[in-house]
N, C-alpha and C positions, 0 to 999 in steps of 0.2 A: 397502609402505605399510601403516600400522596401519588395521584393519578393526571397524567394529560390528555391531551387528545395527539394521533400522530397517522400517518398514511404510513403503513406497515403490508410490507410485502409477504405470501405466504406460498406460493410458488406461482407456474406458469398460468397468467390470465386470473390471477387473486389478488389481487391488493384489497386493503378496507382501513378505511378511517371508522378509528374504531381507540377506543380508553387504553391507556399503556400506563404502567407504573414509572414516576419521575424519575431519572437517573440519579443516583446518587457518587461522590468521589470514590472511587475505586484504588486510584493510585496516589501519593502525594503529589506528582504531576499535572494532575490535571484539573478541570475547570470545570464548571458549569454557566451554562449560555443561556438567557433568558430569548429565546429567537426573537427577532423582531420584522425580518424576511429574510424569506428564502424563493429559490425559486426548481422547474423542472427542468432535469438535465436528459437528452436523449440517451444517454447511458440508463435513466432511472426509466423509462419506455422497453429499453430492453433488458433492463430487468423482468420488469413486468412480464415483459413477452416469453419468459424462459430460456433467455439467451447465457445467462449464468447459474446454473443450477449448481455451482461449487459452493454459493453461500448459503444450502441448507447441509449440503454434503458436510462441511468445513465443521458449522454447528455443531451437529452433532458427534460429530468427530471430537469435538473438546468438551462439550457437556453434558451429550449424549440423549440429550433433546431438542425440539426446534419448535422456537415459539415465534415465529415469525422476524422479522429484520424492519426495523425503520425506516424509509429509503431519506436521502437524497445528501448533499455531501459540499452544498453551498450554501452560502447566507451572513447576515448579520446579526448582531444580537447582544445585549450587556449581560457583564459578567453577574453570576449570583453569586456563585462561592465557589472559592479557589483550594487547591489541596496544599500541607503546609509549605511544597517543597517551591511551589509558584513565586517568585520575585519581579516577574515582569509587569502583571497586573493584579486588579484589584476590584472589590466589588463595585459594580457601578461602571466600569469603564464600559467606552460602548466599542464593541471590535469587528473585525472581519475574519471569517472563520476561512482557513485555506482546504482545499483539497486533500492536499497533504497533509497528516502528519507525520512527524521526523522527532527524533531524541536526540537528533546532531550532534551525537559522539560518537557513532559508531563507524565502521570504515568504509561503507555505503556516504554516510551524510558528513563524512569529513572528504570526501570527493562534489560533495553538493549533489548527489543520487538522490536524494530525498525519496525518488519515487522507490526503493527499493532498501529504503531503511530495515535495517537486520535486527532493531530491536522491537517490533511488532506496528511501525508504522508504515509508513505509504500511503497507498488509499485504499484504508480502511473503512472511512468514514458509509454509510449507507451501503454498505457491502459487507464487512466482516466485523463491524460493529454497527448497532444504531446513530442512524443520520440526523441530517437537521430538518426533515419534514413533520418537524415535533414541536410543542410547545416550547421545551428545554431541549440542550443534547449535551451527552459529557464530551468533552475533547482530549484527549489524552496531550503529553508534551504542549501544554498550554504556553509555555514562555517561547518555543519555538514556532508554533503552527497557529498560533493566532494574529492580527495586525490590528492594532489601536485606530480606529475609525477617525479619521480626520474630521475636524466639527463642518467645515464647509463643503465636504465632497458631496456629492448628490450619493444617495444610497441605493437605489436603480444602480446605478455605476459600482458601486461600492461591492455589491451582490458579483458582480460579475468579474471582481478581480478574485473570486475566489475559485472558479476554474476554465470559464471558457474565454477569458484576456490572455492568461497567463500561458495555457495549452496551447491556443494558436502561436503565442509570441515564441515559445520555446521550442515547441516539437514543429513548426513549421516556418514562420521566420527565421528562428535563430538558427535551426538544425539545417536547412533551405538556406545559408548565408549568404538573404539576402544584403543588398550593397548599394549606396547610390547609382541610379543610373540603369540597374538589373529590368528587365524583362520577365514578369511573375507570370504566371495561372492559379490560381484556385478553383479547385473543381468541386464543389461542395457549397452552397449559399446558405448555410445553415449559421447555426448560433456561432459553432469552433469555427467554419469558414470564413465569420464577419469579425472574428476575429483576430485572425489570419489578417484581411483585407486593414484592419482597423492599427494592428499593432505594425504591419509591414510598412504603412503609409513614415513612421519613425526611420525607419531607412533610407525612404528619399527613393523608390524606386522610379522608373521613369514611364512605365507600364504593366498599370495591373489588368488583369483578364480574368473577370469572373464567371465559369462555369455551372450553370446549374437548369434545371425542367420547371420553374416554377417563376413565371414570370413576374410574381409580385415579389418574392426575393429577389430578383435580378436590379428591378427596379430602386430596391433598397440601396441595393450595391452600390447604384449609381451616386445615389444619393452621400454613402459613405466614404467617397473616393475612388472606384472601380472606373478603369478609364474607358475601358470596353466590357461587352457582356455579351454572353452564348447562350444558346439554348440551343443543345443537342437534339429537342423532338422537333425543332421546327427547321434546322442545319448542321453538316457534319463539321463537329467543333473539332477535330484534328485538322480538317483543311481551313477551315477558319481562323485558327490558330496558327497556321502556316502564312496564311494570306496577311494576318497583320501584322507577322514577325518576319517579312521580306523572305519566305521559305527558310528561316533558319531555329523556329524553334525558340523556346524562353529560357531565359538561366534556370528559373526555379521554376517547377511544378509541384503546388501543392494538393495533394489527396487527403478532402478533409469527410466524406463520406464513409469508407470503408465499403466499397462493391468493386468484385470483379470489372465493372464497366468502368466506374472511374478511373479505378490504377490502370487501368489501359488504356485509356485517354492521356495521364499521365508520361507514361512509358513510350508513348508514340510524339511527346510534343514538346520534351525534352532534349536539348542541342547538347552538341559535345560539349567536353568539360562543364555543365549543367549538372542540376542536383533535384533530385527528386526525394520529398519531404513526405513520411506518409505519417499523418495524423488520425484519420478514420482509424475507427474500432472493424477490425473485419471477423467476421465469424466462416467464412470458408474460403477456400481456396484460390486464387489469381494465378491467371496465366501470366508466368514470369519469362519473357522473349530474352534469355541473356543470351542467344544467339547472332541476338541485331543490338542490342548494349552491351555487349564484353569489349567495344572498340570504341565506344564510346568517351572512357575517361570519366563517366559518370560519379557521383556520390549519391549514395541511397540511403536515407535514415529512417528511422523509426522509432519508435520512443510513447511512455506515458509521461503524461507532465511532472516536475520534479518541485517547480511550485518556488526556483530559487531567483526568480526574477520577480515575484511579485512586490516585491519592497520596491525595487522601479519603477513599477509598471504605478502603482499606488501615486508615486510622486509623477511621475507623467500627465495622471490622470486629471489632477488635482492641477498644472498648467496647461495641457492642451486645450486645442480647440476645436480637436478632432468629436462629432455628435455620437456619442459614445452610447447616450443616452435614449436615443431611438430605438436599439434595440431592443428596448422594453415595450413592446406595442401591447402587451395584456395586464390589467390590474388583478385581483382577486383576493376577496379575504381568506383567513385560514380556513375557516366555515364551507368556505364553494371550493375545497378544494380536489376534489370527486371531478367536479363540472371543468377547474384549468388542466385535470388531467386529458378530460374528453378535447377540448379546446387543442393543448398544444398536440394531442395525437391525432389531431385533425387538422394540422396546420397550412396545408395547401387550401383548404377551404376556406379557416378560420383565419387566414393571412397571419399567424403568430410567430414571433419569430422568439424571442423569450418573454415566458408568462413570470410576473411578481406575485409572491404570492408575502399577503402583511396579516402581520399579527393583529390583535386587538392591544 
């Protein structure tokens, strides 16, 4: 059997780049992807770290063994070979692989749920199936969860509309409704957070306020559109936040972290009728004060990305002039990719805010 190379996870603090057997079509639906980059997602750090241990449980559960999981669940890449049922593409075309996939018939994804497709998709991808930190990856629902790579886009960019453009733009923009003229926070200066900052800027707000401990991110911020920036170790960012919103507080607050300390910075700096967006992945528990917001009038969402705005976000990207493209401050070939794991999990050192990782 034909063999890759891929960064394959095998439980808590094991990952190994290490020879995998090449996927082959499984369903008529789906595709195969020749990669050609991809990149690390802080979701794929805590895997690593043993934050999901439901994906060797799950495993075995269906096949009663666990030979390890592929990670990662972004990227681009040309198609090899398509299953017969495929009509949207074709060998050769070069695509952008979404987060999601969907089989968009079912009563999940005829609501645009994508993220909770009932016929074995969602995000699946580097979690309950093999990801794209592979030579190849299969894609299930190839005609729905793929996106034809525009020949001018920059592919830096291109990488990024496959979850952390779209994630910000939906679970914290859009669920955050934001609105010209709004009053933001973003509490998170991370990859989802500049994207947050990057997609909100499309709305026309009138004040953003970027939140984060790590002053080379903040820096970034500025650079991105952030019209103001905090740093909670050096000032207390709810009165600071107070101080430039004339004591009233921002429409949206967005929590792009997942820590008890964020959503509470959150929760304290949100005004009436305001909305609080929580986008971080959180692993344990937040003090939820609905004693001092039940009279608020608040709106509170949450949400995984659902991946049904990337078709806009694609043609946004392709006119803006928003530098979308900074966020790529790390190169690396597939080869060093051991070394862009140690890099981005060292990112307040390594100043990384997303690492590229190319093919040969």
């Amino acid at each position: 059997m034909a063999t890759m190379k891929a960064m394959t996870y095998y439980g808590k603090n094991d990952i190994r780049f290490e020879e995998r057997s090449k996927p082959i079509i499984l369903q008529p639906t789906d595709a195969i992807i020749r990669m050609t980059k991809t990149t690390i997602c802080g979701t794929d750090l805590g895997i690593w770290k043993g934050k999901n241990p439901e994906i060797e449980h799950t495993a075995i559960q269906i096949t009663g063994e666990w030979t390890g999981r592929i990670l990662g669940h972004e990227g681009v890449g040309i198609v090899e070979e398509v299953g017969s049922a495929v009509k949207n593409f074709k060998k050769g075309d070069e695509v952008i692989i979404s987060c999601v996939s969907r089989c968009g018939s079912c009563e999940n994804c005829q609501k645009q749920l994508y993220a909770h497709c009932r016929q074995g998709g969602g995000w699946i991808m580097g979690y309950m199936i093999d990801g794209t930190q592979a030579e190849y990856v299969r894609t299930p629902f190839a005609d729905t969860s793929l996106y034809h790579l525009p020949k001018d886009l920059n592919t830096d960019v291109a990488v990024f509309l496959s979850d952390a453009l779209p994630t910000g733009h939906e679970i914290g923009v859009q669920y955050g409704d934001v609105k010209p003229g709004d009053t933001v926070a973003i509490v998170g200066a991370g990859p989802v957070g500049m994207g947050c900052l990057l997609t909100g800027q499309l709305y026309s707000p009138s004040t953003i306020i970027m939140i984060d401990m790590d002053d080379n991110r903040l820096a970034m911020a500025k650079e991105l559109g952030a019209t103001h920036t905090i740093n909670p170790s050096h000032e207390d960012a709810v009165a600071k936040v107070l101080e430039i919103t004339g004591g009233r507080g921002v429409d949206c607050a967005m929590e792009a972290v997942g820590m008890p300390a964020t959503w509470d910075i959150c929760q304290k700096i949100v005004k009436e009728g305001g909305n609080i967006a929580n986008v971080g992945v959180h692993g344990t528990s937040v003090n939820f004060e609905l004693e001092k917001l039940w009279i608020k009038n608040l709106k509170i969402t949450t949400g995984l990305v659902n991946a049904n705005t990337t078709g806009m976000l694609l043609k946004a990207c392709e006119c803006s002039k928003l530098p979308i493209e900074k966020l790529a401050t790390h190169h690396f070939k597939f080869d060093d990719i051991e070394k862009a794991y140690d890099v981005f999990k060292h990112a307040a050192e390594t100043k990384a805010m997303k690492v590229i990782i190319e093919f040969e």
